[in-house]
Biopython code that builds the backbone (N, CA, C, O; Angstrom):
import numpy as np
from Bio.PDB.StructureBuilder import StructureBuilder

atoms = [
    (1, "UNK", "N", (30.093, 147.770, -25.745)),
    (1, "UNK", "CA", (29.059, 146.901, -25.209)),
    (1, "UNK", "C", (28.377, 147.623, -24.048)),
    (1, "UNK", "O", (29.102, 148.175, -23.221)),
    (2, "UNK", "N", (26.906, 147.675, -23.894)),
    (2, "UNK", "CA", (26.293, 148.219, -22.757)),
    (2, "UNK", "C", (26.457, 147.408, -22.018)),
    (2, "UNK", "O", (26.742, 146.214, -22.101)),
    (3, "UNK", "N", (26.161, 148.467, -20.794)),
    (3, "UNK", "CA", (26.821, 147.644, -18.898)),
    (3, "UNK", "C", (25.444, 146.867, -18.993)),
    (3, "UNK", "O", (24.506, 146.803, -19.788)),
    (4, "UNK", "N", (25.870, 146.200, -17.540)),
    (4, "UNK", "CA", (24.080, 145.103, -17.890)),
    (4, "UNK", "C", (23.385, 146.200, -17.273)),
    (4, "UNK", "O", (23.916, 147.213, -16.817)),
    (5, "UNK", "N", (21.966, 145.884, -17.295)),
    (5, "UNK", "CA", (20.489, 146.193, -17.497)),
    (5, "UNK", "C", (20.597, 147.750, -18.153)),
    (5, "UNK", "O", (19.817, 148.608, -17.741)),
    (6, "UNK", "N", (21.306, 147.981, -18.891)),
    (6, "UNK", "CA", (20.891, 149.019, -19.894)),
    (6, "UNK", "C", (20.917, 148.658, -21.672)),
    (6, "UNK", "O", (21.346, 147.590, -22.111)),
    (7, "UNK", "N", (20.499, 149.513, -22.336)),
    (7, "UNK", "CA", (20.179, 149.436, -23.346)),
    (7, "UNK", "C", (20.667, 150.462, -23.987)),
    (7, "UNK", "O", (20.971, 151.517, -23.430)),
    (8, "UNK", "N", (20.834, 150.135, -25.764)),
    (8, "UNK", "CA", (21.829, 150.857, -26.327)),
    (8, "UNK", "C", (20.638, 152.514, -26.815)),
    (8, "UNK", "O", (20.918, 153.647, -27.206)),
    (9, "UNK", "N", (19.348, 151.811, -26.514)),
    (9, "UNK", "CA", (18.181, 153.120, -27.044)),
    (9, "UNK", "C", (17.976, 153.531, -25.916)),
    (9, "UNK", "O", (18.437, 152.811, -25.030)),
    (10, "UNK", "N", (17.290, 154.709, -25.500)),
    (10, "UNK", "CA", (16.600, 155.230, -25.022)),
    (10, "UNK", "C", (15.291, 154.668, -24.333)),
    (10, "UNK", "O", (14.635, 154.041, -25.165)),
    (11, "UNK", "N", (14.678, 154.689, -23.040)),
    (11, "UNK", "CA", (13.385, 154.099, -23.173)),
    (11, "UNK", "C", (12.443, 155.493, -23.216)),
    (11, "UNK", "O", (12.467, 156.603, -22.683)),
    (12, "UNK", "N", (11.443, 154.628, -24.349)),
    (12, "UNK", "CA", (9.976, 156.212, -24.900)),
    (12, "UNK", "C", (10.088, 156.516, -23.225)),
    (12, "UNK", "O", (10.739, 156.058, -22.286)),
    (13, "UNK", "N", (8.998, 157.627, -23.438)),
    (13, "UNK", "CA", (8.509, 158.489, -22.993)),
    (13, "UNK", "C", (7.340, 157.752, -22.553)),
    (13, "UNK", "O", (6.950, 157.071, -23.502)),
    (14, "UNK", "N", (6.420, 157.547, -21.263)),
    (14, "UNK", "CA", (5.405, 156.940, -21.099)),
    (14, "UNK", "C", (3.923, 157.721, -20.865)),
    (14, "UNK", "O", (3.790, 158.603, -20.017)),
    (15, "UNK", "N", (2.953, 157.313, -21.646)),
    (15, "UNK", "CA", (1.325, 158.190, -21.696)),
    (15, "UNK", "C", (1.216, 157.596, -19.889)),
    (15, "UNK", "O", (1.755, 156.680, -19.268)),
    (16, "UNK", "N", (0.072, 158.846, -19.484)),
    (16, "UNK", "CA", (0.064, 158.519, -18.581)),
    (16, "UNK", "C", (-1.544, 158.771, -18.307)),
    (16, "UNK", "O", (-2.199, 157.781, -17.981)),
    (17, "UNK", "N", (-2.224, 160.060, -18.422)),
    (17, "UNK", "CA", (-3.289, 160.638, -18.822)),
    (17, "UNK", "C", (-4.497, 159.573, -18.768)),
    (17, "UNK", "O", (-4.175, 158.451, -18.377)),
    (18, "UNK", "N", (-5.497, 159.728, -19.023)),
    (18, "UNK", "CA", (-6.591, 159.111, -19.668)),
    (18, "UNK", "C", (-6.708, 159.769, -20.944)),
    (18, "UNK", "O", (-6.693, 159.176, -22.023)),
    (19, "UNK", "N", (-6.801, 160.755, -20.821)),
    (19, "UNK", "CA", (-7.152, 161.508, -22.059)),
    (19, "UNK", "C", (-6.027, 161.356, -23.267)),
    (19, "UNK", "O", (-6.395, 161.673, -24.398)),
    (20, "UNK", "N", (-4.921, 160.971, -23.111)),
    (20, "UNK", "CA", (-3.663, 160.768, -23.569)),
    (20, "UNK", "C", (-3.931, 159.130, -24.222)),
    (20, "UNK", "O", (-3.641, 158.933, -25.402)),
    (21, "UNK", "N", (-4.327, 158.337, -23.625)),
    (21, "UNK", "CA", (-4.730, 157.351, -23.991)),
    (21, "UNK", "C", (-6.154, 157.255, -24.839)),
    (21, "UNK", "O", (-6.351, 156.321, -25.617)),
    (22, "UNK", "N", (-6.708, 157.851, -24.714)),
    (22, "UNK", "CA", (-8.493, 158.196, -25.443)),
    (22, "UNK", "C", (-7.956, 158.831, -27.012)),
    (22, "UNK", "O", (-8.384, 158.495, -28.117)),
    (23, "UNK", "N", (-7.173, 159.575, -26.783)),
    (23, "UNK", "CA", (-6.407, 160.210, -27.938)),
    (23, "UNK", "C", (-5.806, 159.085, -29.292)),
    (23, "UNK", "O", (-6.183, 158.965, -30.458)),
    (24, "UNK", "N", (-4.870, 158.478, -28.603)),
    (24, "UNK", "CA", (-4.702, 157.446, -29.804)),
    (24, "UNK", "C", (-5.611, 156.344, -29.826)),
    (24, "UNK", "O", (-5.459, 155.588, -30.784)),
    (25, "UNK", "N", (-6.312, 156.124, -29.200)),
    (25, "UNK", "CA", (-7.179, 155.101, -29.848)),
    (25, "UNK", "C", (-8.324, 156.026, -31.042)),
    (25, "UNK", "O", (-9.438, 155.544, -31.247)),
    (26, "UNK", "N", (-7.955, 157.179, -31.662)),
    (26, "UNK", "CA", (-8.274, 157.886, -33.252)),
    (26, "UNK", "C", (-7.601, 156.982, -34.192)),
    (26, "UNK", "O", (-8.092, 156.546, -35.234)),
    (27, "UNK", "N", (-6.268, 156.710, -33.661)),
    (27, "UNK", "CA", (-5.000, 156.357, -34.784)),
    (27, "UNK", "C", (-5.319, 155.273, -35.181)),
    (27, "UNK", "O", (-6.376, 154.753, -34.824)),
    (28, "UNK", "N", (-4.496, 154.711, -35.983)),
    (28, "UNK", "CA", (-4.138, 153.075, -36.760)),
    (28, "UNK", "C", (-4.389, 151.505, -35.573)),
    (28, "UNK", "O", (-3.806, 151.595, -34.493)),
    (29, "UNK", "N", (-4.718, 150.984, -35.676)),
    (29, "UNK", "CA", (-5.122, 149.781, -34.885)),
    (29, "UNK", "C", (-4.291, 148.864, -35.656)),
    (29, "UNK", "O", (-4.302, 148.797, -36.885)),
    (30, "UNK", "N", (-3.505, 148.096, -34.806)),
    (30, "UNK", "CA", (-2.228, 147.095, -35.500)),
    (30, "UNK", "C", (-2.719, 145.719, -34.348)),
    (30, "UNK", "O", (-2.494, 145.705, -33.138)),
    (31, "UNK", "N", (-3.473, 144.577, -35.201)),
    (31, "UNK", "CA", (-4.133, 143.532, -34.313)),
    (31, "UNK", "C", (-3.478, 142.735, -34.656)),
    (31, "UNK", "O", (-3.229, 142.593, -35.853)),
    (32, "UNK", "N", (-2.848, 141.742, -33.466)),
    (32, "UNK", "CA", (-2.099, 140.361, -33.372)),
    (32, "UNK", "C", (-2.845, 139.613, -31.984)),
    (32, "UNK", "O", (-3.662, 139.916, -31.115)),
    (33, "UNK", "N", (-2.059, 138.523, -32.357)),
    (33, "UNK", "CA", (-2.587, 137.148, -31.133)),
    (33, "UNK", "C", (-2.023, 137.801, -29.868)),
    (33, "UNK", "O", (-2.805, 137.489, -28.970)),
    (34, "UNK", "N", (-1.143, 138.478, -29.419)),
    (34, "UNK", "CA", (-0.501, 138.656, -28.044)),
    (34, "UNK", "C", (-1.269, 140.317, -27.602)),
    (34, "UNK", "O", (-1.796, 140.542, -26.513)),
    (35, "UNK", "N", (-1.168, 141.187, -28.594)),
    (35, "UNK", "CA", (-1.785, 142.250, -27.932)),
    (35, "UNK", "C", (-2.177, 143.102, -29.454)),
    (35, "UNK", "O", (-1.829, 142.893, -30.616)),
    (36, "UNK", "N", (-2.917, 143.967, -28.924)),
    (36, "UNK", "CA", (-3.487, 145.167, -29.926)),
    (36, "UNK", "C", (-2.638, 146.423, -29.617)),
    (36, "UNK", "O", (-2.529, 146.917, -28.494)),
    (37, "UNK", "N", (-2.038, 146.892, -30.768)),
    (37, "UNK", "CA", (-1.320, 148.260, -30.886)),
    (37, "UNK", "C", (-2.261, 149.140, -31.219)),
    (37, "UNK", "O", (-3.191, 148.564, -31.784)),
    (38, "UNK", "N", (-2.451, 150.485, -31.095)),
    (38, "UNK", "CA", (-2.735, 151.662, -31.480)),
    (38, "UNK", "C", (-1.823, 152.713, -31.474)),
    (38, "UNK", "O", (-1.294, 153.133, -30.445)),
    (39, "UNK", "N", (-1.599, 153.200, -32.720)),
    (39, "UNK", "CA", (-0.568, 153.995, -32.895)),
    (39, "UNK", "C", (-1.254, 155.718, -33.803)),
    (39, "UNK", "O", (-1.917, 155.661, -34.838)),
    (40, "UNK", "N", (-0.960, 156.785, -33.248)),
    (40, "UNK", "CA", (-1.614, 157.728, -33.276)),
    (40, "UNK", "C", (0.012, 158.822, -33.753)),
    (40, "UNK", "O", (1.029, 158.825, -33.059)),
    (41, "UNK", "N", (-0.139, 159.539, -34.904)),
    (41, "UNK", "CA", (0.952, 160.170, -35.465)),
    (41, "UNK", "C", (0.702, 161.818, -34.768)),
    (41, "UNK", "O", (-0.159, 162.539, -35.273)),
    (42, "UNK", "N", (1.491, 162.283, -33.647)),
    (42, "UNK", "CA", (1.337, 163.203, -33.402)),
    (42, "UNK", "C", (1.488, 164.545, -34.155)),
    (42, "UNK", "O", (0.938, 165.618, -33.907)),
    (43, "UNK", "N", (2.638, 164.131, -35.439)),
    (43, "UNK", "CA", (2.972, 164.987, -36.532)),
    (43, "UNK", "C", (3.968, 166.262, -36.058)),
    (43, "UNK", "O", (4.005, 167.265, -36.771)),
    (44, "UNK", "N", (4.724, 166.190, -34.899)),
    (44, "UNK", "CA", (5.369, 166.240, -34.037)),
    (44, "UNK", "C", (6.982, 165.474, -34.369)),
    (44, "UNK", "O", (7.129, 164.499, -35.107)),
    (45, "UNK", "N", (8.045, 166.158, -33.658)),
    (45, "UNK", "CA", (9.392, 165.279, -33.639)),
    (45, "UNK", "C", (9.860, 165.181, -32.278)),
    (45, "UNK", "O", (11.028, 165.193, -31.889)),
    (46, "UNK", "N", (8.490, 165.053, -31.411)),
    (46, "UNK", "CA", (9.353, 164.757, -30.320)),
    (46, "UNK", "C", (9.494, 163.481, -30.291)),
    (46, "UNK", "O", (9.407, 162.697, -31.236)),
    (47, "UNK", "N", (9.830, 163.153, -28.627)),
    (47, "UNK", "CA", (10.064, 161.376, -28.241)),
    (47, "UNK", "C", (8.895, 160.424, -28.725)),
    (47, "UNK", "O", (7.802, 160.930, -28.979)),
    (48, "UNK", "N", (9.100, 159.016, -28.863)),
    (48, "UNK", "CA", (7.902, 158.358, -29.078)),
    (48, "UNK", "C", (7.097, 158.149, -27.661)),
    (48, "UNK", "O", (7.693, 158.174, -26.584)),
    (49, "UNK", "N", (6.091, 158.001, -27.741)),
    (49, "UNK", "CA", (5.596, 157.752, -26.343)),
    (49, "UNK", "C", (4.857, 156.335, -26.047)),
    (49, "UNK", "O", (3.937, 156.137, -26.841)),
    (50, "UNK", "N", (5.014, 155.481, -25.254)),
    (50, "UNK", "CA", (3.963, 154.496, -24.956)),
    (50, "UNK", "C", (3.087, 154.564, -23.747)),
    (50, "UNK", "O", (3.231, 155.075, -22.637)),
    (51, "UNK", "N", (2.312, 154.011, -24.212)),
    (51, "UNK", "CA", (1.527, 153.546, -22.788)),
    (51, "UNK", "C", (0.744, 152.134, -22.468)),
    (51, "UNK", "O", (-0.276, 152.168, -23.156)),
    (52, "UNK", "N", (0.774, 151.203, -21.899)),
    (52, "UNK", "CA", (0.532, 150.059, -21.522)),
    (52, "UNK", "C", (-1.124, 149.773, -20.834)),
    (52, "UNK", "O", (-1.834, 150.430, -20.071)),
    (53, "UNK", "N", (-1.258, 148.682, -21.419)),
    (53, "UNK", "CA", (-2.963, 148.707, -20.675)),
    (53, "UNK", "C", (-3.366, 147.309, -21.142)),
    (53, "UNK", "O", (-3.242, 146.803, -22.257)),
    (54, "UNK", "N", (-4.076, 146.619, -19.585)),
    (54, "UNK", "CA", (-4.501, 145.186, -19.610)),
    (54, "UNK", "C", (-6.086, 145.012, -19.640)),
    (54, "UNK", "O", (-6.390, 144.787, -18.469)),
    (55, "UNK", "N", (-7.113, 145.010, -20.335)),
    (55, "UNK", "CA", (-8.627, 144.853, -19.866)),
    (55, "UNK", "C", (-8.758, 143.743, -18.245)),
    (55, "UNK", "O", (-7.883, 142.913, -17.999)),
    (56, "UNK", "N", (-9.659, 143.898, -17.560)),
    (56, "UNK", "CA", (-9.772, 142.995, -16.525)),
    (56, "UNK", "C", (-10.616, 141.526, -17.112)),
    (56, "UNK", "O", (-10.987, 140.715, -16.263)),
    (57, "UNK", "N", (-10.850, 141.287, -18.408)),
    (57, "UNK", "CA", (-11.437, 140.252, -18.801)),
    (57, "UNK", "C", (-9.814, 139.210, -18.884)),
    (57, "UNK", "O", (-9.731, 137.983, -18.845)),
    (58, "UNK", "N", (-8.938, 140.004, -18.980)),
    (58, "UNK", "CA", (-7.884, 139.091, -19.046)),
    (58, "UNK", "C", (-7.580, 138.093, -17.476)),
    (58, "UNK", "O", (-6.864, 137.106, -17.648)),
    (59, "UNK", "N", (-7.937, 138.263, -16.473)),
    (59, "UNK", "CA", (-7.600, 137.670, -15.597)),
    (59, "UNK", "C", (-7.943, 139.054, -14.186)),
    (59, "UNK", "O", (-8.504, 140.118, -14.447)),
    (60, "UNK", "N", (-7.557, 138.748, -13.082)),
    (60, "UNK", "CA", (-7.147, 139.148, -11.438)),
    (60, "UNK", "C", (-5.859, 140.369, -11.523)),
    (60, "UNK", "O", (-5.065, 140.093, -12.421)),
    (61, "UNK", "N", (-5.642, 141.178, -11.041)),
    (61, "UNK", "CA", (-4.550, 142.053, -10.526)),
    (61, "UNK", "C", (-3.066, 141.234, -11.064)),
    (61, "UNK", "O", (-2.520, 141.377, -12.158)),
    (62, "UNK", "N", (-2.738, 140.565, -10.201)),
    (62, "UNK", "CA", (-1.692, 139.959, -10.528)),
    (62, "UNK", "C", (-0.991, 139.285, -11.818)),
    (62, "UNK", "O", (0.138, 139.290, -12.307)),
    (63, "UNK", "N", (-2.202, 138.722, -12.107)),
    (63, "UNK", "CA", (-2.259, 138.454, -14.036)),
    (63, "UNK", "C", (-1.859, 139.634, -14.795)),
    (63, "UNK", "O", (-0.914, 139.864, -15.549)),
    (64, "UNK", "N", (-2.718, 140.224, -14.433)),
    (64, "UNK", "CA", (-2.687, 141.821, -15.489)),
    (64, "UNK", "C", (-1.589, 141.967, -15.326)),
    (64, "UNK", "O", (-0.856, 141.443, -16.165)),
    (65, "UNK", "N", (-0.863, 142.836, -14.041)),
    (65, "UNK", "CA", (0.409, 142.947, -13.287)),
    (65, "UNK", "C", (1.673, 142.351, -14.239)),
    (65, "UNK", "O", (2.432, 143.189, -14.726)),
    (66, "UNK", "N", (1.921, 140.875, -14.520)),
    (66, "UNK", "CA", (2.452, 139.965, -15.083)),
    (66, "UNK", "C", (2.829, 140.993, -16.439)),
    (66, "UNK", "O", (3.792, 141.692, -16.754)),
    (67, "UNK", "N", (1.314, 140.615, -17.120)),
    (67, "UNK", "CA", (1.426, 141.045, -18.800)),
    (67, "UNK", "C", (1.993, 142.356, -19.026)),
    (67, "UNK", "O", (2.861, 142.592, -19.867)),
    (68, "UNK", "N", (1.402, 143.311, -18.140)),
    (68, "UNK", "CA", (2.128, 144.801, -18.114)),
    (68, "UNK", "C", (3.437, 144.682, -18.247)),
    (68, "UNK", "O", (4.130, 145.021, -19.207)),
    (69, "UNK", "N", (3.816, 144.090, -17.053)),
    (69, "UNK", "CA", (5.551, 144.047, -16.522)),
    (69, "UNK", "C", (6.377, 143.544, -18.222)),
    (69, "UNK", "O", (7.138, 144.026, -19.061)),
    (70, "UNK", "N", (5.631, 142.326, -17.969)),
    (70, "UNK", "CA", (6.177, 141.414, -19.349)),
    (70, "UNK", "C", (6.456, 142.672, -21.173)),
    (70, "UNK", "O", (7.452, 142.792, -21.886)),
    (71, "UNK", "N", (5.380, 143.180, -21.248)),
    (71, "UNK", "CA", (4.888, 143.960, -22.173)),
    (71, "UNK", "C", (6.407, 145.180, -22.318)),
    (71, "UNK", "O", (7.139, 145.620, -23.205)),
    (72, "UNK", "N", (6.209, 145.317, -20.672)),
    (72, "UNK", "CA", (6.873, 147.061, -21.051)),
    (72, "UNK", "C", (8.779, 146.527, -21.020)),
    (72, "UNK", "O", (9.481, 147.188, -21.785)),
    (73, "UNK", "N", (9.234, 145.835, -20.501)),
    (73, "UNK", "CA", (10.469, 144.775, -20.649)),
    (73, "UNK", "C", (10.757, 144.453, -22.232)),
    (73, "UNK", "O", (11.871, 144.609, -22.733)),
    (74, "UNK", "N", (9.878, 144.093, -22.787)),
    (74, "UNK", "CA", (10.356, 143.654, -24.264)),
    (74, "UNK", "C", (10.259, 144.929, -24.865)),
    (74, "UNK", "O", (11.069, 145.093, -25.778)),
    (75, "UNK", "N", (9.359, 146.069, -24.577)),
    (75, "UNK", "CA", (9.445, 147.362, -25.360)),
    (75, "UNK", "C", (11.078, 148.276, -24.953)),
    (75, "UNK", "O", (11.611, 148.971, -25.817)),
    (76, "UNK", "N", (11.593, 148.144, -23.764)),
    (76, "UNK", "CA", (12.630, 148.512, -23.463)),
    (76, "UNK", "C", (14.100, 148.161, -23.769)),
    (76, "UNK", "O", (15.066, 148.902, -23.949)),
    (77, "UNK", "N", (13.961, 146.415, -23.779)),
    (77, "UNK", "CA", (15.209, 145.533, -24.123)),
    (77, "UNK", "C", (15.307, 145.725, -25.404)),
    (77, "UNK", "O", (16.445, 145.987, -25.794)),
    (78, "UNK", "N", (14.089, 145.658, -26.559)),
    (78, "UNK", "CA", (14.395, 145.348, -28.123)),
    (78, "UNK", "C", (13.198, 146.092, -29.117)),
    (78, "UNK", "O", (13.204, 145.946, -30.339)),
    (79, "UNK", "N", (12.270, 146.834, -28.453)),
    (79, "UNK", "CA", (11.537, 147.421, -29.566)),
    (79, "UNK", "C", (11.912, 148.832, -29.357)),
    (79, "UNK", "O", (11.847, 149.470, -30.407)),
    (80, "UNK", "N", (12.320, 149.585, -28.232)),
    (80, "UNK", "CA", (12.089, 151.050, -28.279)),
    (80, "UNK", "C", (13.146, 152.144, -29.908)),
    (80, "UNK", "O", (13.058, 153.184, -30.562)),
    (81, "UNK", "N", (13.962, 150.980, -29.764)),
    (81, "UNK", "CA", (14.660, 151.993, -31.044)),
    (81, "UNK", "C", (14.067, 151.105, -32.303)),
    (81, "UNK", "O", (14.873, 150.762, -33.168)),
    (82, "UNK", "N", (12.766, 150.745, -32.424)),
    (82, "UNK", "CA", (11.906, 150.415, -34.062)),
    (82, "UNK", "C", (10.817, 152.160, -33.530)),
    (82, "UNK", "O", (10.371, 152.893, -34.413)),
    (83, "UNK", "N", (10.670, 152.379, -32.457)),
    (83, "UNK", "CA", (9.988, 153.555, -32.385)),
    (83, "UNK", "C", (10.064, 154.278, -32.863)),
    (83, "UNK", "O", (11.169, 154.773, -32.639)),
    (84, "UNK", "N", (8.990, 155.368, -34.209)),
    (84, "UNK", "CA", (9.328, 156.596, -34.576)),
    (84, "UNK", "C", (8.987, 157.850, -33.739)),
    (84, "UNK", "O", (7.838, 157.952, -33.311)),
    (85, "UNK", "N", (9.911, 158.827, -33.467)),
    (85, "UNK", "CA", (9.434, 159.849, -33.214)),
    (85, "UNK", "C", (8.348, 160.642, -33.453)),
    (85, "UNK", "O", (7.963, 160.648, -34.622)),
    (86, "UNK", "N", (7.572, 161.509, -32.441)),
    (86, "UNK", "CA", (6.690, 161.872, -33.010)),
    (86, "UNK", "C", (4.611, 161.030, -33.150)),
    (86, "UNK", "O", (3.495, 161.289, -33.601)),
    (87, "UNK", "N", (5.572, 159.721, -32.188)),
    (87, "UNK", "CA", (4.172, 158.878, -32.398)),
    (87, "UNK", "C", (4.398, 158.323, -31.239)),
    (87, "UNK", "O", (5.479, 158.020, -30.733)),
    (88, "UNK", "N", (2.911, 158.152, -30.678)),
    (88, "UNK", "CA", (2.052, 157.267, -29.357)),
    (88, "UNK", "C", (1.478, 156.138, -29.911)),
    (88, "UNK", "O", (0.773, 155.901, -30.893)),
    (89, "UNK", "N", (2.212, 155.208, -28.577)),
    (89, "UNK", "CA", (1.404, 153.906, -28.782)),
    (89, "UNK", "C", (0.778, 153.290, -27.889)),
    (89, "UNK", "O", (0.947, 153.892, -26.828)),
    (90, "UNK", "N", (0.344, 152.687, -27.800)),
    (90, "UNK", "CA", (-0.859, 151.849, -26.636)),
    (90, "UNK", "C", (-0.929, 150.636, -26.960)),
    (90, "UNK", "O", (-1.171, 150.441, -28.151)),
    (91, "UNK", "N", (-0.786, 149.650, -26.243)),
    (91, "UNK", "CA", (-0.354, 148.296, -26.502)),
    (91, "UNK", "C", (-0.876, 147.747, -25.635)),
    (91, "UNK", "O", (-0.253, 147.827, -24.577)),
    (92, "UNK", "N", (-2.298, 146.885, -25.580)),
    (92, "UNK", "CA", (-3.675, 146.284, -24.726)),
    (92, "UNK", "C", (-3.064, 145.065, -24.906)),
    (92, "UNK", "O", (-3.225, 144.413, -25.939)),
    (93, "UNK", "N", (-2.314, 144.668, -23.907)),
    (93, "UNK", "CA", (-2.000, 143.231, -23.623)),
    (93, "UNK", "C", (-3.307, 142.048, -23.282)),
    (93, "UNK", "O", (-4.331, 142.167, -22.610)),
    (94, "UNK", "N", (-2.678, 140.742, -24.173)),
    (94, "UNK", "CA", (-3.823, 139.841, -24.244)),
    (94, "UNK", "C", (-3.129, 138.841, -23.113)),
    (94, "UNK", "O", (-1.955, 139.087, -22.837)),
    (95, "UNK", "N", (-3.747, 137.780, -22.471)),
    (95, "UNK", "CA", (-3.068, 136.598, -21.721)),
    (95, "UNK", "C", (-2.335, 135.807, -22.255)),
    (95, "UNK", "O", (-1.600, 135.115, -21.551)),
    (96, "UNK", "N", (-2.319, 135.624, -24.333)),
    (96, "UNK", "CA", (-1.311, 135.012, -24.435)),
    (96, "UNK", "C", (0.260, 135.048, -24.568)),
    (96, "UNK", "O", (1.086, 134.251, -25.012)),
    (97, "UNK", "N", (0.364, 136.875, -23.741)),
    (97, "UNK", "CA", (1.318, 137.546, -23.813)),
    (97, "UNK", "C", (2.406, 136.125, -22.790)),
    (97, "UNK", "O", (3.530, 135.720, -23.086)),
    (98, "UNK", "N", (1.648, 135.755, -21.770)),
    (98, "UNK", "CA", (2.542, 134.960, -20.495)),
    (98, "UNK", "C", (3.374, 134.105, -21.268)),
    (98, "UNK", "O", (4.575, 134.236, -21.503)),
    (99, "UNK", "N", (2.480, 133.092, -21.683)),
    (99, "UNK", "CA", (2.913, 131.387, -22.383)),
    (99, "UNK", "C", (3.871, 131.649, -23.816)),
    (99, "UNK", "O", (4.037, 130.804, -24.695)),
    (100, "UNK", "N", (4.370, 132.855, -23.809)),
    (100, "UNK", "CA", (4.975, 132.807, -25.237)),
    (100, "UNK", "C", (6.315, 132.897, -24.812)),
    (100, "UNK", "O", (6.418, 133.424, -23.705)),
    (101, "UNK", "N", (7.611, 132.477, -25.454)),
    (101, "UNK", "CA", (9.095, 132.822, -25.285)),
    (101, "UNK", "C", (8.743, 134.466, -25.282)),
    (101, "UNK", "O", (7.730, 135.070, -25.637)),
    (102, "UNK", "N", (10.063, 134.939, -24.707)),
    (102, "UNK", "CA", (10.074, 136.442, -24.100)),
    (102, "UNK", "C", (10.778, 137.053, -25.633)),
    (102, "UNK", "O", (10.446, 138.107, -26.174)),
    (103, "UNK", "N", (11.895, 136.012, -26.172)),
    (103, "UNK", "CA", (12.509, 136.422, -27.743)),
    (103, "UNK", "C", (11.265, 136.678, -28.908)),
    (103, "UNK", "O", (11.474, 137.174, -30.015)),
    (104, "UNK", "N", (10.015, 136.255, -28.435)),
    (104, "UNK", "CA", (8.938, 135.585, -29.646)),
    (104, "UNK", "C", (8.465, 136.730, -29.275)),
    (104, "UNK", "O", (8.634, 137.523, -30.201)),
    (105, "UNK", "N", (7.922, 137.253, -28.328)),
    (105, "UNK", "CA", (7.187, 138.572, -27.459)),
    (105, "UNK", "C", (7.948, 139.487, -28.268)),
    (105, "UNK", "O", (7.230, 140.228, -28.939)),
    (106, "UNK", "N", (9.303, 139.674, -28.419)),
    (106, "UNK", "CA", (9.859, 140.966, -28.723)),
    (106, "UNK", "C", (10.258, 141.529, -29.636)),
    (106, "UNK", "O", (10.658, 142.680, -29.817)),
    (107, "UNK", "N", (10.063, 140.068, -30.671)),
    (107, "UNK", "CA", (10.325, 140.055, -32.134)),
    (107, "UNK", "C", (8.692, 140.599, -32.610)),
    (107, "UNK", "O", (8.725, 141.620, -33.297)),
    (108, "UNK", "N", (7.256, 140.025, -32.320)),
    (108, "UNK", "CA", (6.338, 140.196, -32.630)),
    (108, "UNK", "C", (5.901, 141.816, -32.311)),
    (108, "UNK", "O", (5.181, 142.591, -32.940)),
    (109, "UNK", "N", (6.635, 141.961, -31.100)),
    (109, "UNK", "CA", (6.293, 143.953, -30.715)),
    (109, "UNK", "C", (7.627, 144.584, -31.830)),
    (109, "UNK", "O", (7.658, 145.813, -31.768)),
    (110, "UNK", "N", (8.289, 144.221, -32.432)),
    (110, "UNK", "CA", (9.204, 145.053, -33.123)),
    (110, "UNK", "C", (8.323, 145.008, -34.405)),
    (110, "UNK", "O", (8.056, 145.926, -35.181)),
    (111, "UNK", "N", (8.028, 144.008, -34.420)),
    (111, "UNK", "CA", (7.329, 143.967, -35.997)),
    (111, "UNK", "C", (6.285, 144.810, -36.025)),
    (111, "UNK", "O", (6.257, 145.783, -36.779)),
    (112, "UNK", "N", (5.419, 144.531, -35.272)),
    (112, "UNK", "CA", (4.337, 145.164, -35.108)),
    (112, "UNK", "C", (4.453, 147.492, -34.875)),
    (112, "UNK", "O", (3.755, 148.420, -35.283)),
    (113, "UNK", "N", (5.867, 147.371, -33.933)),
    (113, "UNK", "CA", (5.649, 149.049, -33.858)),
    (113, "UNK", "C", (6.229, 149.385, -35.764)),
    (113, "UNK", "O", (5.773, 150.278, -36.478)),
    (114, "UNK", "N", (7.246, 148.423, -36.141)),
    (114, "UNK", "CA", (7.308, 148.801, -37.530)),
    (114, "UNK", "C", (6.318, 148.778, -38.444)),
    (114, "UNK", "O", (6.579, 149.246, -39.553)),
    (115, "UNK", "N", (5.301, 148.365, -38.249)),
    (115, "UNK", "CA", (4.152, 148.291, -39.091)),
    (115, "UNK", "C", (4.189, 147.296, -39.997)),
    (115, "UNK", "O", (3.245, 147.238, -40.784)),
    (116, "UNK", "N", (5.307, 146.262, -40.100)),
    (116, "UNK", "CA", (5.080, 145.585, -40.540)),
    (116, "UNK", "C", (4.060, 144.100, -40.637)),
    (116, "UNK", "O", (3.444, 144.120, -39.572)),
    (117, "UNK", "N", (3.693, 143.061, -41.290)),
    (117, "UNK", "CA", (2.707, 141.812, -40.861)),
    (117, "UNK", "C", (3.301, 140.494, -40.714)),
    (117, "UNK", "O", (2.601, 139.533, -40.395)),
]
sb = StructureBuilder()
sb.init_structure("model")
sb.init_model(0)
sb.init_chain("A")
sb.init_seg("    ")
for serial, (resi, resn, name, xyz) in enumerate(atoms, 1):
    if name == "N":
        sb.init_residue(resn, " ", resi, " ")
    sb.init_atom(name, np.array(xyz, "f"), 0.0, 1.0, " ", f" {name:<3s}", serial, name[0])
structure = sb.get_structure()
């Protein structure tokens, strides 16, 4: 059993760049009610990489702040090992990321980095 606040995966690797981010938005676009994925196949075996991003139409600093925090927590606790190697993702959090159960958040980002609908 892992000690508390760790996890039995790894957490990705995080984009940090602009240009790193400009990059996968080439790739696959994976659209749901809570946020938009873009996933870009580096063709590569390294780590997977993410990177997180709120538009300011969503709300104030603190809002955004929220969804980020919220966003990158469920990618760490329960999606990072659906991650394939070798691929960047970008995950544009929407506001109805807040009002949803955090289990519903993390089931919908697992599905979603699997590509599944």
């Amino acid at each position: 059993m892992p000690a508390a606040g760790k996890t039995e995966f790894p957490s990705p690797l995080r984009l940090r760049k602009r240009a790193e981010f400009l990059a996968v938005r080439r790739g696959e676009k994976r659209r749901g009610r809570l946020f938009l994925m873009e996933v870009l196949d580096r063709g590569t075996s390294d780590a997977p990489r993410v990177g997180f991003t709120v538009t300011k139409k969503v709300g104030n600093a603190v809002v955004r702040n929220r969804i980020r925090r919220r966003l990158k927590e469920a990618v760490r606790v329960h999606a990072a090992g659906d991650m394939t190697p070798g691929k960047d993702y970008v995950i544009v959090g929407r506001e109805d990321v807040l009002t949803v159960p955090f289990e519903q958040l993390a089931a919908e980002l697992s599905r979603r980095i699997r590509g599944t609908r």
